[in-house]
KEKESE-691927 format. One record per residue (C-alpha): residue in three letters; x, y, z. Coordinates in steps of 0.001 Angstrom, whole numbers, plus 500000, padded with zeros to 6 digits. Each point is the difference from the previous one (the first is absolute). Example, Ala and Ser with C-alpha at 12.3 -4.5 7.8 and 13.67 -1.06 7.14 Angstrom:
BEGIN
Ala512300495500507800 Ser501370503440499340 
% end
This chain:
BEGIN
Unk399785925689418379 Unk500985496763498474 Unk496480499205498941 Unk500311503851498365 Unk502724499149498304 Unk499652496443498643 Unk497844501015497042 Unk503106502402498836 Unk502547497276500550 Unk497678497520497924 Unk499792502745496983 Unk504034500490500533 Unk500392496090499495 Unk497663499592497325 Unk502178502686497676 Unk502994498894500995 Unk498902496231499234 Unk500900499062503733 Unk498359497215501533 Unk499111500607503786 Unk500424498099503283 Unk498180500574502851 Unk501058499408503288 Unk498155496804501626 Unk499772500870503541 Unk500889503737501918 Unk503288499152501057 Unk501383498727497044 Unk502870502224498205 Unk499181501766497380 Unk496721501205499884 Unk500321499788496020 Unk501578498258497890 Unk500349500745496521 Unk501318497510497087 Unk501478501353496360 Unk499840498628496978 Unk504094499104500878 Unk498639498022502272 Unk501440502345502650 Unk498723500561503479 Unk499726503852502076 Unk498972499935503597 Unk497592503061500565 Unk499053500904503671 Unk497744502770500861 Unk501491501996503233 Unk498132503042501273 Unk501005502680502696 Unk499213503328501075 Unk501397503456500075 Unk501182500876503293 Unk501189503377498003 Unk499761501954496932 Unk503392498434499217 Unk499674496645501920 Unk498012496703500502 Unk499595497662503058 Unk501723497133497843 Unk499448496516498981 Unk500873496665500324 Unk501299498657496732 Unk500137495948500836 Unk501961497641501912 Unk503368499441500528 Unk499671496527501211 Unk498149496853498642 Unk499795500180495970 Unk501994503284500196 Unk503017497743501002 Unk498895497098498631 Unk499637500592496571 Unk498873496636498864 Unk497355499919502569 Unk496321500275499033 Unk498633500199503378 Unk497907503394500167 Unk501152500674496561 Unk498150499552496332 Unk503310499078498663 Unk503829499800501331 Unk501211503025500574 Unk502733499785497190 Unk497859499630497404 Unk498832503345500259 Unk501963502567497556 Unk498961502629501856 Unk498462500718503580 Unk497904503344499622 Unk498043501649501940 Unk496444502202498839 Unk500348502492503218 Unk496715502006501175 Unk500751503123502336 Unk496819501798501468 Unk499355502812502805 Unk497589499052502647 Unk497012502057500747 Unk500968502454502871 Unk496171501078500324 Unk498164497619503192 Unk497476497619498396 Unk497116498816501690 Unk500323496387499636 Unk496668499278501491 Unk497544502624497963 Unk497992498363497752 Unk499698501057496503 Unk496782499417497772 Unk500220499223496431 Unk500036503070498457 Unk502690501516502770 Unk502874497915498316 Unk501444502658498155 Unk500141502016503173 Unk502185497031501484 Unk503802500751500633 Unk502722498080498962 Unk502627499708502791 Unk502548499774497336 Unk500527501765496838 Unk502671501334498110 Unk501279497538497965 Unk503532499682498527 Unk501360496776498115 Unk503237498642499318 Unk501569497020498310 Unk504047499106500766 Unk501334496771500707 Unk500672498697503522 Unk503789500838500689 Unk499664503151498802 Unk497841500919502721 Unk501250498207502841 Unk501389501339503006 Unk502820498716502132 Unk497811498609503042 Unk496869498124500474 Unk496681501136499710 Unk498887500021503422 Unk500606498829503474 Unk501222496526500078 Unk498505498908496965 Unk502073498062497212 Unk499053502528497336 Unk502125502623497899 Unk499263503238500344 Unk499383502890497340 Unk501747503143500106 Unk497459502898501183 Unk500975503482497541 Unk497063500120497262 Unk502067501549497451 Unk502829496939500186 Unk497160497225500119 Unk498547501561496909 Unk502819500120498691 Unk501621496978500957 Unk503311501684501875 Unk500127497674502964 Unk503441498792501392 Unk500461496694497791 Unk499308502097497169 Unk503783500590499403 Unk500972497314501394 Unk498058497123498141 Unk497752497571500499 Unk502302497455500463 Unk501527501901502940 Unk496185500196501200 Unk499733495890499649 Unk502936499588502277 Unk499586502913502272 Unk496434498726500941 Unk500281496476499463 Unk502567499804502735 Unk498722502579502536 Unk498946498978503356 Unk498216501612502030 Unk500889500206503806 Unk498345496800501372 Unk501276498209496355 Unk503096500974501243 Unk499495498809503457 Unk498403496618498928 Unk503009499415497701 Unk502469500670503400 Unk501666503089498464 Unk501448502608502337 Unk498739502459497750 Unk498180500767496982 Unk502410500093496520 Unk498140503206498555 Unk497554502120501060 Unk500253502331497045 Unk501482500647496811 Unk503052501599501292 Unk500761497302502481 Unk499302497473497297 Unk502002501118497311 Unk502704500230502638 Unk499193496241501153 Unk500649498950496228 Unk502776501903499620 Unk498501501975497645 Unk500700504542499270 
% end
């Protein structure tokens, strides 16, 4: 999908008189970067997920909250430090998988292709920034990224819980959450948040 999209993102540049950074290896945050003519930078990852529902999608992992996440003067994994970004946005791709069984070993001749079924298809695109979207717990398992809230209609629309809250409320929520063997490692009895409510309550916040 990236490779789908990149042409549109290079005509979106070119009339907007952005310049465009490309990430240098696959792990390096964000996948584009693109310059102004203010000489301001916008981080632009590209997330996909599928719908699990009608109203729903699997979710997505929307970046770490460790390393250059914490760090923001680090530039290890990332193009740039992470505060000289104005903006952290994400291009989101939801899809439905295929439910029908394909035959992955049948062997299609050249004039067959068209008969060829996708196992995804349709397509719906959004654009919001990154706190916007972002739930209140990591993405998955263990793993040290944050997670993206799952209703359709609020990542569209960009309705997540930070949304109200602000981004700077997101910086400080995630920047300082630990996960359980964080928490261990740093010899804490317990965890200070585990969500937004217990957060808010940890800052002595309403």
């Amino acid at each position: 999908m990236e490779l789908l999209l990149f042409p549109y993102l290079c005509r979106f540049a070119e009339k907007h008189n952005f310049r465009i950074i490309l990430a240098p290896y696959q792990n390096f945050y964000p996948d584009i970067t693109f310059l102004d003519s203010d000489d301001d930078y916008f981080a632009l990852d590209i997330k996909s997920t599928y719908r699990i529902t009608s109203g729903r999608v699997n979710g997505m992992t929307l970046g770490a909250f460790t390393g250059y996440f914490r760090d923001r003067k680090s530039i290890k994994n990332i193009i740039l430090p992470y505060s000289n970004y104005k903006a952290h946005i994400i291009l989101g791709i939801i899809y439905s998988r295929t439910e029908q069984g394909i035959d992955e070993k049948r062997v299609f001749n050249i004039i067959e292709l068209d008969s060829i079924a996708s196992v995804v298809h349709s397509f719906e695109f959004f654009v919001q920034e990154k706190y916007k979207i972002a739930s209140d717990h990591p993405g998955s398992g263990n793993t040290k990224n944050i997670g993206s809230i799952t209703s359709i209609d609020e990542l569209i629309n960009g309705k997540g819980p930070f949304e109200k809250l602000g981004i700077e409320i997101f910086d400080d929520y995630w920047m300082s959450y630990l996960t359980s063997d964080m928490a261990r490692a740093a010899e804490l009895t317990k965890r200070p948040w585990t969500n937004i409510a217990s957060y808010l309550t940890y800052r002595g916040r309403k």
